[in-house]
MARZABA-720400 format. One record per residue (C-alpha): residue number from 0; residue in one letter; y, x, z. Coordinates in nm, 2 decimals. Example, Ala and Ser with C-alpha at 12.3 -4.5 7.8 and 13.67 -1.06 7.14 Angstrom:
<rs>
<r 0,'a',<-0.45,1.23,0.78>>
<r 1,'s',<-0.11,1.37,0.71>>
</rs>
This chain:
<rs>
<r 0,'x',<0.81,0.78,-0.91>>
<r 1,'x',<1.02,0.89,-0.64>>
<r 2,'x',<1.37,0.70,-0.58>>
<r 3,'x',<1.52,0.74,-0.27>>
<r 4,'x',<1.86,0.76,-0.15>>
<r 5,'x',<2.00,0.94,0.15>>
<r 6,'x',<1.96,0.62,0.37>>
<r 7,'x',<1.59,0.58,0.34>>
<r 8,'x',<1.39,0.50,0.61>>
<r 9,'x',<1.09,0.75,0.58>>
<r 10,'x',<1.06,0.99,0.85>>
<r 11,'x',<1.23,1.37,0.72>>
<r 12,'x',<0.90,1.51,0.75>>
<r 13,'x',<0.80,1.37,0.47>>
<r 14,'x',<1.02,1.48,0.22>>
<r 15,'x',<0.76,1.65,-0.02>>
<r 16,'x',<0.63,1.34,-0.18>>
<r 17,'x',<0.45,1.54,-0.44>>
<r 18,'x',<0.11,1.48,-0.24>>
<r 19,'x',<0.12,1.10,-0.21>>
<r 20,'x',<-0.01,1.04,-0.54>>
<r 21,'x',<-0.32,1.27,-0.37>>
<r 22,'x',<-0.40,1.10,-0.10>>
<r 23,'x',<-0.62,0.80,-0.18>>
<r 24,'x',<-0.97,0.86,-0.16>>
<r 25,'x',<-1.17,0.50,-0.21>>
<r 26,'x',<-0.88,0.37,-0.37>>
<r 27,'x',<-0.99,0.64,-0.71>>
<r 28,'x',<-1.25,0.42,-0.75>>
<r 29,'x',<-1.05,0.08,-0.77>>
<r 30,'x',<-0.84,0.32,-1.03>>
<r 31,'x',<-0.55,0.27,-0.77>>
<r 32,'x',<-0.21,0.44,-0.86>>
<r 33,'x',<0.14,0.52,-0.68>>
<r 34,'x',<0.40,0.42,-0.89>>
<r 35,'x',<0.73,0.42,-0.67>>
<r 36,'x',<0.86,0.52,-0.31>>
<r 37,'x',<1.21,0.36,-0.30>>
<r 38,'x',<1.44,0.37,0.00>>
<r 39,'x',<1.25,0.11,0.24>>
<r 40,'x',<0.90,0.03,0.02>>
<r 41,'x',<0.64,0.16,-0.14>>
<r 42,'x',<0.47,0.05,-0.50>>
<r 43,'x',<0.14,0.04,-0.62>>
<r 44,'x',<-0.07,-0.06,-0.90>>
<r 45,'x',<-0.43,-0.14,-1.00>>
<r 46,'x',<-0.62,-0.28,-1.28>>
<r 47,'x',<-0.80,-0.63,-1.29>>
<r 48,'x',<-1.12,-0.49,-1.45>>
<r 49,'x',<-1.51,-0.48,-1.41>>
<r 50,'x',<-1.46,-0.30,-1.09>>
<r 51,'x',<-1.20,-0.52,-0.99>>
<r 52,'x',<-1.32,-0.86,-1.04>>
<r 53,'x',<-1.59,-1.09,-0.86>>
<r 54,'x',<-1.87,-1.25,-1.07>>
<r 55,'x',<-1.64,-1.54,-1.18>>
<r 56,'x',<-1.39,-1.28,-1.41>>
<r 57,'x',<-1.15,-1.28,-1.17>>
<r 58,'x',<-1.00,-1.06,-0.93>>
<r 59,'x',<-1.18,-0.97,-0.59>>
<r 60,'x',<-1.00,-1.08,-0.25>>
<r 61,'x',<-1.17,-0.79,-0.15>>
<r 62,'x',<-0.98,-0.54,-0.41>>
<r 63,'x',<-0.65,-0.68,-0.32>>
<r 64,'x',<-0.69,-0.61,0.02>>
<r 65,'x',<-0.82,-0.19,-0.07>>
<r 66,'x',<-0.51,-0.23,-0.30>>
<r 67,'x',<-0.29,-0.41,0.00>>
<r 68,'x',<-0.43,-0.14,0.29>>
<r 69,'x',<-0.34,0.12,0.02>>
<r 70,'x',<0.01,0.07,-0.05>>
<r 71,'x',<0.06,-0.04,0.37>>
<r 72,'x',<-0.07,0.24,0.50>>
<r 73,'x',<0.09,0.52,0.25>>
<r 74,'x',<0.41,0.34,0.36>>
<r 75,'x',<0.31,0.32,0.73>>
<r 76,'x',<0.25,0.72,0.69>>
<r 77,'x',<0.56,0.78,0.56>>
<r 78,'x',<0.73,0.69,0.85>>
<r 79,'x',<0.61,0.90,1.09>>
<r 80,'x',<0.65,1.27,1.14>>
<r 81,'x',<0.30,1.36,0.93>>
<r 82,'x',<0.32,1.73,1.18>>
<r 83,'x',<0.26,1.49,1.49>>
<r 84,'x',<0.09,1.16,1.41>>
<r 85,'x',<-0.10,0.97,1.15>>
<r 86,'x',<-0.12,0.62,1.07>>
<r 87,'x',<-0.46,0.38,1.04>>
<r 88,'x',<-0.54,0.08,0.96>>
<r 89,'x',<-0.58,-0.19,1.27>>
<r 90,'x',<-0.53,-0.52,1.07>>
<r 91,'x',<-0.47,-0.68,0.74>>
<r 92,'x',<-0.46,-1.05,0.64>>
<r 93,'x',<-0.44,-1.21,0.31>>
<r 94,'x',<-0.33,-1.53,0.16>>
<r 95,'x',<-0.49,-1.57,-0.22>>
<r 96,'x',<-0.24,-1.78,-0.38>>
<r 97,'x',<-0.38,-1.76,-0.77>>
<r 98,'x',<-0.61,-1.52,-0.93>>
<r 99,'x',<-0.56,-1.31,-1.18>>
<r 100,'x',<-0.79,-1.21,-1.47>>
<r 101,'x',<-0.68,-0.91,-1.68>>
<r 102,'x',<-0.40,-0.66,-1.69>>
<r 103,'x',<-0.29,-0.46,-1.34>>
<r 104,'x',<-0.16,-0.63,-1.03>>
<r 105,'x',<0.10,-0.41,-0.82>>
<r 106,'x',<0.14,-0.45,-0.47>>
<r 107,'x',<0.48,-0.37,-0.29>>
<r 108,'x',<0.49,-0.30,0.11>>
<r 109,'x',<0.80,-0.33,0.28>>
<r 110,'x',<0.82,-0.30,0.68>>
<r 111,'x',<0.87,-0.59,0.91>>
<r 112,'x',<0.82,-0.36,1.21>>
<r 113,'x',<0.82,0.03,1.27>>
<r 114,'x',<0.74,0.10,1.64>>
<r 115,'x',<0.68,0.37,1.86>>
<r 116,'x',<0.22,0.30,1.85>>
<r 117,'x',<0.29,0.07,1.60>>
<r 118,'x',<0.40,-0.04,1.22>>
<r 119,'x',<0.38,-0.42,1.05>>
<r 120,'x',<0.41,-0.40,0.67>>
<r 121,'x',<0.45,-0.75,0.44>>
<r 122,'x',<0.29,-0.69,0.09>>
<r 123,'x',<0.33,-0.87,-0.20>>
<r 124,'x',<0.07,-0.87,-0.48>>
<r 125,'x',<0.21,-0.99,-0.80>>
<r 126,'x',<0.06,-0.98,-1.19>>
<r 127,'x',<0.25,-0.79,-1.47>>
<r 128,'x',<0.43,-1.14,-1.52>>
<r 129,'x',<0.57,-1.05,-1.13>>
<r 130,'x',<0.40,-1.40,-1.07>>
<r 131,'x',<0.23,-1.42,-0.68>>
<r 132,'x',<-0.10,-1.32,-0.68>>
<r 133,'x',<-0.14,-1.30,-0.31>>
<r 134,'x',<0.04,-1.20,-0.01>>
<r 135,'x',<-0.07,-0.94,0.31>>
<r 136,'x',<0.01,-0.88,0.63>>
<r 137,'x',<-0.09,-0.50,0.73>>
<r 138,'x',<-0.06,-0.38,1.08>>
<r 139,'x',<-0.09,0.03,1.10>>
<r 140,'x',<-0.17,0.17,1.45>>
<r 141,'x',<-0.03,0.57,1.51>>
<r 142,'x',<-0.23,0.78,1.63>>
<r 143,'x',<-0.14,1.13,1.79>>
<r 144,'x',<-0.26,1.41,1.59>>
<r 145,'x',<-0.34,1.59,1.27>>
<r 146,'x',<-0.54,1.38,0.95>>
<r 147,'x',<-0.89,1.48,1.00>>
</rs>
């Protein structure tokens, strides 16, 4: 699950991983699951099924953004010092370019801005085909303190 080199960019806090795989709470539901933390992104996965899908047997917007906020904000987490701050989400777009209709999508976050109050993560959604199913934009705001 883990993969990471010495030139990674998550914060040396973090370097018991072991509890990521813990730390989604809504996202149990969705049947949500961390699959990889490489160097600079993070990978998750999440079936197309009756929870998943809107009335027309296809996958929710909705899902893909739980799934897209999931895998943004484990990654905007894991660049922070966890003893100091904690990460939240502020804002998340999404561009629905297909749908998909069975299997699991997996969604991969990689950063396009770590800041100082703030982090901007792209995330790709793609089928088990690695065909596009949709594309985020996740913006993470830190915020001083412990996870409550």
């Amino acid at each position: 699950m883990f993969n990471l080199s010495e030139d990674n960019i998550w914060h040396s806090s973090n370097k018991n991983l072991d509890n990521y795989p813990d730390m989604v709470a809504m996202d149990k539901h969705l049947g949500i699951e961390l699959v990889e933390i490489g160097d600079d992104f993070v990978i998750t996965k999440m079936p197309v099924s009756d929870k998943t899908k809107q009335p027309f047997n296809i996958l929710h917007g909705g899902a893909s953004c739980v799934l897209a906020e999931t895998t943004g904000s484990i990654a905007a987490n894991l660049v922070l010092d966890n003893l100091k701050f904690y990460a939240v989400g502020l804002e998340i777009n999404a561009n629905h370019i297909t749908s998909a209709s069975n299997g699991s999508v997996y969604a991969k976050a990689t950063a396009l801005h770590i800041g100082k109050s703030t982090s901007v993560w792209n995330i790709d959604i793609t089928d088990e085909n690695n065909k596009r199913i949709c594309f985020c934009r996740f913006t993470a705001m830190n915020k001083e303190g412990e996870r409550g």
